[in-house]
C-alpha positions as a printed Julia matrix, in Angstrom:
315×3 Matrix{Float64}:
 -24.09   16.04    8.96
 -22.73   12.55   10.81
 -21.22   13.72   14.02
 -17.68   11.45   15.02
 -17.09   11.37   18.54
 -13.91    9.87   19.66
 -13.38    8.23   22.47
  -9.39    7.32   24.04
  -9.53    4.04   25.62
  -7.16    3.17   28.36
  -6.51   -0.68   28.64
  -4.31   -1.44   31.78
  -1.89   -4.25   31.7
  -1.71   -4.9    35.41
  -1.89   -8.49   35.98
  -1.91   -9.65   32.33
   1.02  -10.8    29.92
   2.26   -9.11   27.59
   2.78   -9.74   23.9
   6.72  -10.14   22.1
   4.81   -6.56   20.35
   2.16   -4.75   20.8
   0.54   -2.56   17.81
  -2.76   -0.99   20.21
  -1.7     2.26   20.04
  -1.71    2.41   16.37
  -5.36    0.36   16.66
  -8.94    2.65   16.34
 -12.35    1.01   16.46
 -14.52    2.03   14.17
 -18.16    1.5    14.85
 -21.72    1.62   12.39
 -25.01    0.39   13.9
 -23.72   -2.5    14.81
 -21.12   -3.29   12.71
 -17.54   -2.9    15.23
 -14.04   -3.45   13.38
 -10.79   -3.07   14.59
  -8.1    -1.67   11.85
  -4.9     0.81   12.43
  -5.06    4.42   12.24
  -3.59    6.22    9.6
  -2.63    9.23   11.43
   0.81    9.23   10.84
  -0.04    9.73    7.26
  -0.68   13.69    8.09
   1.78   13.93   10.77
   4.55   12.99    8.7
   3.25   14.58    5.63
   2.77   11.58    3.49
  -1.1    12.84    2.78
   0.44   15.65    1.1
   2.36   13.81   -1.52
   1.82   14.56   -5.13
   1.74   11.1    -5.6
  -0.27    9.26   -2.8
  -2.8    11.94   -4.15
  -2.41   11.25   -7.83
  -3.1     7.78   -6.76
  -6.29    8.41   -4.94
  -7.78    9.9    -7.63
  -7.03    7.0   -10.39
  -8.73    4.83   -7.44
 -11.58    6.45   -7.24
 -12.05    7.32  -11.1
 -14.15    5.71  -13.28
 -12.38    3.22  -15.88
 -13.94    5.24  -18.79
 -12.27    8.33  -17.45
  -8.17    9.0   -17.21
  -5.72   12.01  -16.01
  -2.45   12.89  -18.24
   0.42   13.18  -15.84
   3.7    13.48  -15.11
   5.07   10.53  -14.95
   8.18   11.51  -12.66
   6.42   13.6   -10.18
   2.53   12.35  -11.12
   1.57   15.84  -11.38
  -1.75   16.0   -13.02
  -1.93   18.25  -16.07
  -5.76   16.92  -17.53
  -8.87   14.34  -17.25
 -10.53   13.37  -20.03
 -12.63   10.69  -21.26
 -10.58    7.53  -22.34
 -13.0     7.66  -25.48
 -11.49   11.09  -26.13
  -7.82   10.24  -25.65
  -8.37    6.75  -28.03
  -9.97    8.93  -30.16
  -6.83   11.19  -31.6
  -3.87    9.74  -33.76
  -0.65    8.85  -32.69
   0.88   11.85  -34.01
  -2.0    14.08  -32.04
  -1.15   12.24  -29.19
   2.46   13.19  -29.24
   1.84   16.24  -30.23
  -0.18   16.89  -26.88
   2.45   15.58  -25.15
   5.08   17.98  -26.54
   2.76   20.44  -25.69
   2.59   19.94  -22.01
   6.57   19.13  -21.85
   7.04   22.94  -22.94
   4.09   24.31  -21.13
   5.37   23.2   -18.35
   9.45   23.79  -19.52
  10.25   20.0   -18.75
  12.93   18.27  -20.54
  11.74   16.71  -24.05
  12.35   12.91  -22.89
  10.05   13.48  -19.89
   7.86   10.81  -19.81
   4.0    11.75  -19.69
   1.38    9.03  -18.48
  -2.03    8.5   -19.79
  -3.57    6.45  -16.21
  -6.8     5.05  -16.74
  -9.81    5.2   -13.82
  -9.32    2.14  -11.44
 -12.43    2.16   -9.55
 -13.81   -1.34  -10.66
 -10.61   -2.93   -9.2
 -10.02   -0.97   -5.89
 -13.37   -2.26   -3.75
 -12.6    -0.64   -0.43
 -15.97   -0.82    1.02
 -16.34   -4.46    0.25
 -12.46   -5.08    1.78
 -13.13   -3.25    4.77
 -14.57   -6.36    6.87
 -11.53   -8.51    6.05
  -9.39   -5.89    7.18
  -9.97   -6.46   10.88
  -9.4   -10.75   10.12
  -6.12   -9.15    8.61
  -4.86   -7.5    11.6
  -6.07  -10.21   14.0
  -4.42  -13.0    11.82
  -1.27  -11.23   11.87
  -1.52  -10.54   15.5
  -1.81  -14.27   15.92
   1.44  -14.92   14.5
   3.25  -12.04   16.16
   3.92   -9.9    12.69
   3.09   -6.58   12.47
  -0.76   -5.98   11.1
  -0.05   -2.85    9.64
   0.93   -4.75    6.3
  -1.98   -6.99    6.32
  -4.43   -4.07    6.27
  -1.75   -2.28    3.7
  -1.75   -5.82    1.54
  -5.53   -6.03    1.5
  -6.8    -2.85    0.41
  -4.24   -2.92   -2.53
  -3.53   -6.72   -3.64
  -7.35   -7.65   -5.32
  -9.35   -5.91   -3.08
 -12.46   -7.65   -2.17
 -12.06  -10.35   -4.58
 -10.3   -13.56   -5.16
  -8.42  -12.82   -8.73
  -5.48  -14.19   -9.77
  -2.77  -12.55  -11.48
  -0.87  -12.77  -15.28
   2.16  -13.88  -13.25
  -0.07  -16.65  -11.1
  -0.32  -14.37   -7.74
  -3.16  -15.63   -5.97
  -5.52  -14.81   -2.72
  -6.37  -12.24   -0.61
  -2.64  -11.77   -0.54
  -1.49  -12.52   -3.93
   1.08  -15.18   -3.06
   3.17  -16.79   -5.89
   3.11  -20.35   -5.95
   6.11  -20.98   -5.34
   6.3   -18.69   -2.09
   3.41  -19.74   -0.94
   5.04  -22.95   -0.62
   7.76  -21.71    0.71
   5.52  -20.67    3.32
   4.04  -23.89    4.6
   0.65  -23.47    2.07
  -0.08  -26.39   -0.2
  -0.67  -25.39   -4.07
  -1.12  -28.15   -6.43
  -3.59  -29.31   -8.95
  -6.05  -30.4    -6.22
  -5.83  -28.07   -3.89
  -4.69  -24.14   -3.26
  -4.77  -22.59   -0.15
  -4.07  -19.44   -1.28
  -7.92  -18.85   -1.54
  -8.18  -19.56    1.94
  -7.8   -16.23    4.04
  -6.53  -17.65    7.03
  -3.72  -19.64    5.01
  -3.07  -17.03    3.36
  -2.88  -14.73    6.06
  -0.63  -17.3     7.83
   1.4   -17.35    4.09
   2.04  -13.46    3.74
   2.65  -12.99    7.6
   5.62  -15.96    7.53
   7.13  -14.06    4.83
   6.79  -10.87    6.19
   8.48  -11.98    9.06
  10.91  -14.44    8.07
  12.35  -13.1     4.1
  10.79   -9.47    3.75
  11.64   -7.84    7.33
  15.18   -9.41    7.52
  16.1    -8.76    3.7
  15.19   -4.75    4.54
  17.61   -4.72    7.58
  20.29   -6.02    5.41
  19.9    -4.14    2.68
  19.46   -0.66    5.03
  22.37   -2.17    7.52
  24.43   -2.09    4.34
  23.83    1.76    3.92
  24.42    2.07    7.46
  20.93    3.95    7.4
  19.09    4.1    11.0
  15.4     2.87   11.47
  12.34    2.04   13.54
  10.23   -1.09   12.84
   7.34    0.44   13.56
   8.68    3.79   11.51
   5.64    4.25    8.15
   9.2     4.46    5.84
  10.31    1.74    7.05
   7.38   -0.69    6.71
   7.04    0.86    3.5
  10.52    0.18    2.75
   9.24   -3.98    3.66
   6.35   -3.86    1.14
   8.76   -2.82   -1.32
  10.75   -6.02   -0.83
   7.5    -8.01   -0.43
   6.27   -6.83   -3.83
   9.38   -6.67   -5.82
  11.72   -8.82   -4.18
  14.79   -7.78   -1.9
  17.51   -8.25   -5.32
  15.29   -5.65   -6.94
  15.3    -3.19   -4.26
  18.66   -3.92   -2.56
  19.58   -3.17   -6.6
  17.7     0.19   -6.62
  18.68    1.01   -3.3
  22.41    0.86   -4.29
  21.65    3.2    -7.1
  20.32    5.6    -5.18
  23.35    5.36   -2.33
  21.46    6.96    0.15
  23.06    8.78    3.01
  20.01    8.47    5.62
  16.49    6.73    5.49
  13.16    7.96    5.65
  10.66    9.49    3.62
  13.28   10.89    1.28
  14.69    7.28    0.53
  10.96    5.71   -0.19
  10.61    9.17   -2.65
  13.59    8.27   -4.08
  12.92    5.02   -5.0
   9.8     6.31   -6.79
  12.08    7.72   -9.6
  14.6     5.28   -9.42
  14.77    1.91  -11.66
  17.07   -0.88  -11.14
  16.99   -4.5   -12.09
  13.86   -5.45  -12.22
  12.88   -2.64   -9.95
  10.3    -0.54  -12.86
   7.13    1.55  -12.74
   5.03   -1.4   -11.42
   7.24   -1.16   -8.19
   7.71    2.05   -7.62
   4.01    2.49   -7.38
   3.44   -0.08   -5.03
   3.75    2.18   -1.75
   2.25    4.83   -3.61
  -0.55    2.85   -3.73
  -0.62    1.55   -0.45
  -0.55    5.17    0.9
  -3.12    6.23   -1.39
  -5.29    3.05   -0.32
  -4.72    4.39    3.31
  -6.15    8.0     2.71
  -9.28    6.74    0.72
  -9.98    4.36    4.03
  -9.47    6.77    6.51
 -11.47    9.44    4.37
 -14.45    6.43    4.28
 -14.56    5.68    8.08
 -14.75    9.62    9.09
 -17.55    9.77    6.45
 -19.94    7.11    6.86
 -18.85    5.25   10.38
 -20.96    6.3    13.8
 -17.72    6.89   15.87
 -14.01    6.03   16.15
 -12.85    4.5    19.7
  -9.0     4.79   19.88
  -6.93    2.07   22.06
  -4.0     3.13   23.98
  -2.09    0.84   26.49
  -1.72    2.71   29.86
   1.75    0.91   31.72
């Protein structure tokens, strides 16, 4: 069995400048033979109880399933009721189908327009071990530009993993900028050239809007709730990926359905069974996704890495 050992490293800042932010507390670095990378720990994933989420785990199972495989589920709660083969499931009639899903809505006494999900495998789309070396570019990129890394380590491992796909709606990159945002953002996409499919520009792309549209457009739509919240809080940045992905009318739209009374994990679980707008099942899996991404890296790095060094700042 690979033995971890972890290490606490203690950088003093006596005599050096300091950053607008600094994220080293939340940095680990993870070393195999001689492969080092910096990324962010995911630590506050069990200390908050995300990790224990129906559907962060739901998620990490369709991740890591085959694409000939799928699990029935509940759709509101992503409660997994069976995996089969999706030769099996293709294989019945419509009417067997729907009969199987009556059958589970009264096993399990659920109302008879409960949605259930048939969720194929996704393992040929999420590439996490060939991702993993971009991840540390990620964080350093958005270092460089003073915006929070956690989201370009969250953006990576979910948004084309590992490969440079583009989108039915034209998102493109290690990012998956629009074109019209990545303009927006300084990159130039025409018929000659896209820099999209450069990783620094696109880095540079995502980290502008981050900063400049998807942080801002959360306060305002949380300030308008008059709900409390920490930048660096996991809800919160969650909360920003939900406006990156689906856009701030979507989720200021969603968010007023809900009319929540206070923030935190309890508003981001709300908006998973919430639609609004444009606000559908496509966005309300997006943080499910991301923490479900998180879990399968930190579950990779404990398995196969040499050891973990973690980097605190000592005043």
């Amino acid at each position: 069995m690979r033995s971890l050992l972890f290490l606490l490293c203690f950088t003093p800042l006596v005599g050096l400048s300091q950053p607008n932010h600094s994220w080293d507390d939340e940095k680990i670095e993870v070393k195999k033979g001689t492969s080092q990378n910096t990324i962010l720990s995911a630590a506050v994933l069990y200390t908050e109880g995300w990790a224990t989420l129906a559907q962060p785990i739901f998620w990490k199972q369709i991740m890591q399933l085959a694409p000939d495989s799928c699990l029935i589920n509940v759709a509101a709660t992503r409660n997994i009721v069976a995996k089969m083969s999706l030769r099996d499931w293709n294989a019945q009639s419509n009417d067997e189908k729907d009969n199987y899903r009556d059958s589970i809505r009264t096993m399990l006494s659920l109302d008879q327009t409960a949605r259930i999900f048939v969720t194929t495998g996704k393992s040929d789309f999420y590439k996490f071990e060939k991702v993993y070396p971009d991840l540390q570019l990620g964080v350093e990129a958005f270092e460089r530009y003073n915006v929070d890394p956690w989201y370009a380590q969250a953006i990576l491992l979910i948004e084309s993993p590992g490969q440079l796909k583009k989108s039915r709606a034209g998102a493109y990159g290690p990012f998956q900028l629009m074109p019209r945002v990545a303009r927006a953002q300084g990159l130039t996409v025409n018929r000659y050239k896209d820099e999209r499919s450069d990783f620094e520009r696109s880095a540079y792309g995502s980290s502008r809007l981050i900063s400049r549209v998807c942080i801002p457009e959360a306060k305002k739509i949380l300030d308008a709730h008059n709900l409390e919240y920490q930048e660096n809080d996991l809800w919160f940045r969650l909360f920003v990926l939900h406006v990156y992905h689906a856009g701030s009318g979507n989720v200021s739209a969603v968010v007023n359905k809900i009319d929540p009374k206070t923030g935190g994990q309890s508003l981001i679980q709300a908006m998973w069974v919430n639609t609004a707008a444009q606000f559908g099942n496509n966005s309300q899996n997006y943080t499910q996704l991301a923490l479900a991404s998180q879990l399968i890296l930190d579950e990779m790095i404990h398995a196969e890495y040499d050891y973990i060094l973690r980097c605190s700042i000592e005043d």
